[in-house]
LOVO-449526 format. One record per residue: residue in three letters; x, z, y of N, C-alpha, C in turn; residue number from 1; chain. Coordinates in nm, 4 decimals, padded with zeros to 6 digits, m for minus. Layout:
N
SITE, ala, X, Z, Y, X, Z, Y, X, Z, Y, NUM, A
...
***
This chain:
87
SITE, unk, 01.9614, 00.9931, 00.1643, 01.8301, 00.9982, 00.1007, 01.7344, 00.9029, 00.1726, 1, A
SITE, unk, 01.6410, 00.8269, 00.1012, 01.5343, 00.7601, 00.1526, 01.4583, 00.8057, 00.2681, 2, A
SITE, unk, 01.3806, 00.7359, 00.3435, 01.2720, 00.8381, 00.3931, 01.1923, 00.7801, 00.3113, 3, A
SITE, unk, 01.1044, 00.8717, 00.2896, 00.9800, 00.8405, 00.2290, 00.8753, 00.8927, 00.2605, 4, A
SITE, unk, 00.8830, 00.9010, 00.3922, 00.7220, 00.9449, 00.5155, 00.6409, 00.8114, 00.5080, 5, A
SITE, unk, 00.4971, 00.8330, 00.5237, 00.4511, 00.6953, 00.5394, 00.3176, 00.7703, 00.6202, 6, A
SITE, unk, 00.3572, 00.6738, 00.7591, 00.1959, 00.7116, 00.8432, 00.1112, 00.5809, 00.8408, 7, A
SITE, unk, 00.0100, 00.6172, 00.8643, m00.1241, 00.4897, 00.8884, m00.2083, 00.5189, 01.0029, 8, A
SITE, unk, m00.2161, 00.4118, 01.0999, m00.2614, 00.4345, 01.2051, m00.4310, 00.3076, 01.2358, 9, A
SITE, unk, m00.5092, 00.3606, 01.2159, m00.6255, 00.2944, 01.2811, m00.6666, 00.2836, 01.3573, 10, A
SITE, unk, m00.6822, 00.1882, 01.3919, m00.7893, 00.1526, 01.5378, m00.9185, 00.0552, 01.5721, 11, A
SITE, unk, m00.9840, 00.1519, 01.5426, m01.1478, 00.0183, 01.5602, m01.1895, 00.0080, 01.4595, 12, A
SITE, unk, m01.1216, 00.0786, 01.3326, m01.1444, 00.0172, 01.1488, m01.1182, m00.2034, 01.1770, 13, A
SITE, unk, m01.0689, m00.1985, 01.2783, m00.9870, m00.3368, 01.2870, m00.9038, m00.3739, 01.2548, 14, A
SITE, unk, m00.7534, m00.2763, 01.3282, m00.6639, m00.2983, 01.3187, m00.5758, m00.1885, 01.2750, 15, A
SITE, unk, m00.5238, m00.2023, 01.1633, m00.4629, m00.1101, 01.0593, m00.3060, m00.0753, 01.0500, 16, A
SITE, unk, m00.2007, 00.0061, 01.0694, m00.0932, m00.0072, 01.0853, m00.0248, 00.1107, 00.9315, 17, A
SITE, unk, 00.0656, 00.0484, 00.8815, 00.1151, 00.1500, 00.7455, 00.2456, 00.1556, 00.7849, 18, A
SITE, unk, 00.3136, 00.2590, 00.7957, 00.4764, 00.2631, 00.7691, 00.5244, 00.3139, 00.6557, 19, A
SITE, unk, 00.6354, 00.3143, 00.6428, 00.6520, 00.3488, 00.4924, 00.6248, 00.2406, 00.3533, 20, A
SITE, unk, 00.6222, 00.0934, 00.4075, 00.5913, 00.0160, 00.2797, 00.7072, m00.0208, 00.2177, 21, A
SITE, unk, 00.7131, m00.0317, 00.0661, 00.7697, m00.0948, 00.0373, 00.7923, m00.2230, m00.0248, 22, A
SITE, unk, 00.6816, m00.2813, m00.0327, 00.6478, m00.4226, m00.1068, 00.4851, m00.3974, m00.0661, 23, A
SITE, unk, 00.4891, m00.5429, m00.0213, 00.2849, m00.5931, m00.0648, 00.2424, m00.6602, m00.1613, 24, A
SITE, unk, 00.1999, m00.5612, m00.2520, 00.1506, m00.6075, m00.4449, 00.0146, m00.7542, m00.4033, 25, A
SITE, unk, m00.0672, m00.7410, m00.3279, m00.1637, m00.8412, m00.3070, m00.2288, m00.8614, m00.1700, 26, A
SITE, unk, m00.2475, m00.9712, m00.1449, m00.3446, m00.9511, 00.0290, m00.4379, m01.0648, m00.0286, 27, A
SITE, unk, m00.5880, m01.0028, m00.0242, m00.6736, m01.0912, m00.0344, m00.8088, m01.0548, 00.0676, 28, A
SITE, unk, m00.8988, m01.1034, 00.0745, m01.0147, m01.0924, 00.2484, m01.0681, m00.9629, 00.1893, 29, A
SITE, unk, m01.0743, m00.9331, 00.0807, m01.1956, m00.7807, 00.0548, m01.0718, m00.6959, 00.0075, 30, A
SITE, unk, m00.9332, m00.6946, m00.0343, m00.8234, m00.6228, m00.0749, m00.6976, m00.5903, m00.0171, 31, A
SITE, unk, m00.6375, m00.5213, 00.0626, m00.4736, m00.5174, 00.0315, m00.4153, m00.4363, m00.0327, 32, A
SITE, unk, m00.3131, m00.4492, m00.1363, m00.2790, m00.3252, m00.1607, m00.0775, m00.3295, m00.1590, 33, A
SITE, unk, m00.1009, m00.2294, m00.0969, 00.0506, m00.1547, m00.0664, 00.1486, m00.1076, m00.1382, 34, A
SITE, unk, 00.2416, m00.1339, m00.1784, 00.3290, m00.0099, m00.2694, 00.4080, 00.0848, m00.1291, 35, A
SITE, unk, 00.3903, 00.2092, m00.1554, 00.4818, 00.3042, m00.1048, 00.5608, 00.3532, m00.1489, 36, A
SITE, unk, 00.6246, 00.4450, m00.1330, 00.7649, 00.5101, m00.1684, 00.7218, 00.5753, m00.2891, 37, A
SITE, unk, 00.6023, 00.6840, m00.2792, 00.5957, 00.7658, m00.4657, 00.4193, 00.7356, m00.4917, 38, A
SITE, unk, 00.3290, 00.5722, m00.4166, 00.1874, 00.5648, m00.4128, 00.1770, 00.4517, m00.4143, 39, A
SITE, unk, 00.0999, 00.4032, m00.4300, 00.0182, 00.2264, m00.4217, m00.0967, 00.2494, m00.2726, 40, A
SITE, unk, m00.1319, 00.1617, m00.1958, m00.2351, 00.2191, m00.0991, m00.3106, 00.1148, m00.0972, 41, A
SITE, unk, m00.4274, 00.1080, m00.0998, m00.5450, 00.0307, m00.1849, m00.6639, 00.0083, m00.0458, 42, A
SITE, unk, m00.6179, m00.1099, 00.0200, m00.7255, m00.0912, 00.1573, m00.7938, m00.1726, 00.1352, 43, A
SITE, unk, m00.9940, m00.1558, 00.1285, m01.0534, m00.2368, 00.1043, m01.1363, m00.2851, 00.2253, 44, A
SITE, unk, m01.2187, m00.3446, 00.2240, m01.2886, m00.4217, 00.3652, m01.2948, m00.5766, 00.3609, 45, A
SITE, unk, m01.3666, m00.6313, 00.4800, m01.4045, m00.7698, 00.4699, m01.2833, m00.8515, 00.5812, 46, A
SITE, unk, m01.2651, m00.9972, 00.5732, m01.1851, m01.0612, 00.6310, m01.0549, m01.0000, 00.6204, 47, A
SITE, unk, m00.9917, m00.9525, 00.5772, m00.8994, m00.8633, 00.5536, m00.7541, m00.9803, 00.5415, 48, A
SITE, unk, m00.6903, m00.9250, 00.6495, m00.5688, m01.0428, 00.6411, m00.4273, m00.9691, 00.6835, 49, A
SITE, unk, m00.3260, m00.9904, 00.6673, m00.1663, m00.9419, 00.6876, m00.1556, m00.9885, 00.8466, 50, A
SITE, unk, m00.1399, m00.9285, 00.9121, m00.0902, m00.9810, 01.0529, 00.0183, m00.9921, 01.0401, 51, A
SITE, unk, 00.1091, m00.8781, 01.0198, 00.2741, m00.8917, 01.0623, 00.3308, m00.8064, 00.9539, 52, A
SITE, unk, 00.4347, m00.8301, 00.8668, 00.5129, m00.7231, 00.7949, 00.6860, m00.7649, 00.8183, 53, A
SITE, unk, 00.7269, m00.6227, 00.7841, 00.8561, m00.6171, 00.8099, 00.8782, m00.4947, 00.6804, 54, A
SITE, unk, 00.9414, m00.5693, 00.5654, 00.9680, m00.4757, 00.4405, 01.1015, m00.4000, 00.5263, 55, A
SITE, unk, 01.1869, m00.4464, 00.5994, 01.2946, m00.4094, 00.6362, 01.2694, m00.2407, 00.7213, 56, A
SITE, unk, 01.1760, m00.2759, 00.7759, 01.1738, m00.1691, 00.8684, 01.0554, m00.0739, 00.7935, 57, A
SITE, unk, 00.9710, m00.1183, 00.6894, 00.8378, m00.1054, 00.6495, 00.7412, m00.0812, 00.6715, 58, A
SITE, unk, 00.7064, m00.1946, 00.8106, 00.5664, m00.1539, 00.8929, 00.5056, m00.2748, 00.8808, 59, A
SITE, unk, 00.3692, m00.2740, 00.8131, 00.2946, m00.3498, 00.8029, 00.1492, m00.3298, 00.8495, 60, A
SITE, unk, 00.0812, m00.4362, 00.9228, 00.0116, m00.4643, 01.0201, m00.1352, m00.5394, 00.9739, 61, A
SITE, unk, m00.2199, m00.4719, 00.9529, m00.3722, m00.5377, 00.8885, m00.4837, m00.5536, 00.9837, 62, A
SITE, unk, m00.5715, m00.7024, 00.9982, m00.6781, m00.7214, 01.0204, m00.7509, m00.7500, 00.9914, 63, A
SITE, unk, m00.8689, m00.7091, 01.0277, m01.0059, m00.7160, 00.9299, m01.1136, m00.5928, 00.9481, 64, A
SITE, unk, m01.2196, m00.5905, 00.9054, m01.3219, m00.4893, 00.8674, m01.2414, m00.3963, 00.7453, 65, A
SITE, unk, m01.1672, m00.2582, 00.8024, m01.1318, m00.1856, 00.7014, m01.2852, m00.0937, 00.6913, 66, A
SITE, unk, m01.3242, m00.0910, 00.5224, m01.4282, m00.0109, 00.4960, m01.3358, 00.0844, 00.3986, 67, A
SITE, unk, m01.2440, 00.1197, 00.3566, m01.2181, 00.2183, 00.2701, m01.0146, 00.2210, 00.2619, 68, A
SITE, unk, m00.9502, 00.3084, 00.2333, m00.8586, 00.3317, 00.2361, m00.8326, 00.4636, 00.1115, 69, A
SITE, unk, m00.7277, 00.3873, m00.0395, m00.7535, 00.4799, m00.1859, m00.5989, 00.4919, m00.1614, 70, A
SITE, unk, m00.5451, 00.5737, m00.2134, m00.3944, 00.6272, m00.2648, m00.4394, 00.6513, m00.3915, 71, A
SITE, unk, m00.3455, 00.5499, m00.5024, m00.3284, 00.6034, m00.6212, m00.1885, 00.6010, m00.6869, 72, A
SITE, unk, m00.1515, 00.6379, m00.7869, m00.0049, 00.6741, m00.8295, 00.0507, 00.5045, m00.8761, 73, A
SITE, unk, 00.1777, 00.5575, m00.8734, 00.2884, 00.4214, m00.9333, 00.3528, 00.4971, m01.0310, 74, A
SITE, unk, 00.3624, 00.4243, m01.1643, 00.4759, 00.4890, m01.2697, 00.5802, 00.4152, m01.2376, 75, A
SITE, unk, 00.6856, 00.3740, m01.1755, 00.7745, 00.2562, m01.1630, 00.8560, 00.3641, m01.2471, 76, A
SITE, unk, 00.8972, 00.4523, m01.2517, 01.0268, 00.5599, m01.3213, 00.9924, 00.6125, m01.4510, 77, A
SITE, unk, 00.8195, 00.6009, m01.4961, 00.8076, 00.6653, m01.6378, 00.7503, 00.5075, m01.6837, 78, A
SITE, unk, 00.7811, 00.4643, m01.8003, 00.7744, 00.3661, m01.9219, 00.6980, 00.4007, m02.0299, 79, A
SITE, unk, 00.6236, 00.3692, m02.0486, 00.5516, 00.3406, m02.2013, 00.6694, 00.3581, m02.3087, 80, A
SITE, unk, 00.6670, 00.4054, m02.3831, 00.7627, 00.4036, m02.5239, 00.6840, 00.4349, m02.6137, 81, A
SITE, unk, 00.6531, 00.4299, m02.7742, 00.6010, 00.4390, m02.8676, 00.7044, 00.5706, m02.9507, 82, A
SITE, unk, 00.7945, 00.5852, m02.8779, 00.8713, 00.7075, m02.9397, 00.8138, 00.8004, m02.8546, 83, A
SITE, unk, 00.7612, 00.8034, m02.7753, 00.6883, 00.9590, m02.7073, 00.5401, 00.9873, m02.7341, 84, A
SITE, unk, 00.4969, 00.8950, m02.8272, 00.3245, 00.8284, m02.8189, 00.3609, 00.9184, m02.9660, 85, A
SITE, unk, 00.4607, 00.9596, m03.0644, 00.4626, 01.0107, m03.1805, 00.5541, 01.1095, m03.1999, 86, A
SITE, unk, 00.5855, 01.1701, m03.1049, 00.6254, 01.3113, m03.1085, 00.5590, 01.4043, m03.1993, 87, A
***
């Protein structure tokens, strides 16, 4: 079975640490956002840059002014179909 623990470790609202990633959907200076195992993780703030990632191990490493930190859902396993939209 997977693990699918994911910790986040801050320090200073500087320097940001996620385990548990599994892909980085975007890195931009006011955005990163994360895919996790069953979440997306949505870190916002200024200068905001990737220090170090390792999908292998899934620890990824952020610097910058973190001002906010969102968890929201991923459908990767449920699909849109137009046969369930007319049940």
């Amino acid at each position: 079975m997977e693990n699918e623990k994911s910790d986040l470790t801050l320090i200073n609202r500087n320097q940001l640490t996620v385990t548990g990633v599994k892909k980085i959907k975007s890195s931009e200076p006011e955005q990163v956002v994360l895919i996790l195992h069953n979440a997306a993780l949505v870190v916002g703030g200024a200068d905001l840059f990737v220090v170090s990632a390792s999908i292998q191990s899934g620890e990824v490493a952020i610097g910058g002014l973190v001002k906010s930190m969102r968890y929201t859902g991923v459908n990767d396993k449920r699909k849109f179909s137009f046969k369930n939209l007319f049940r």
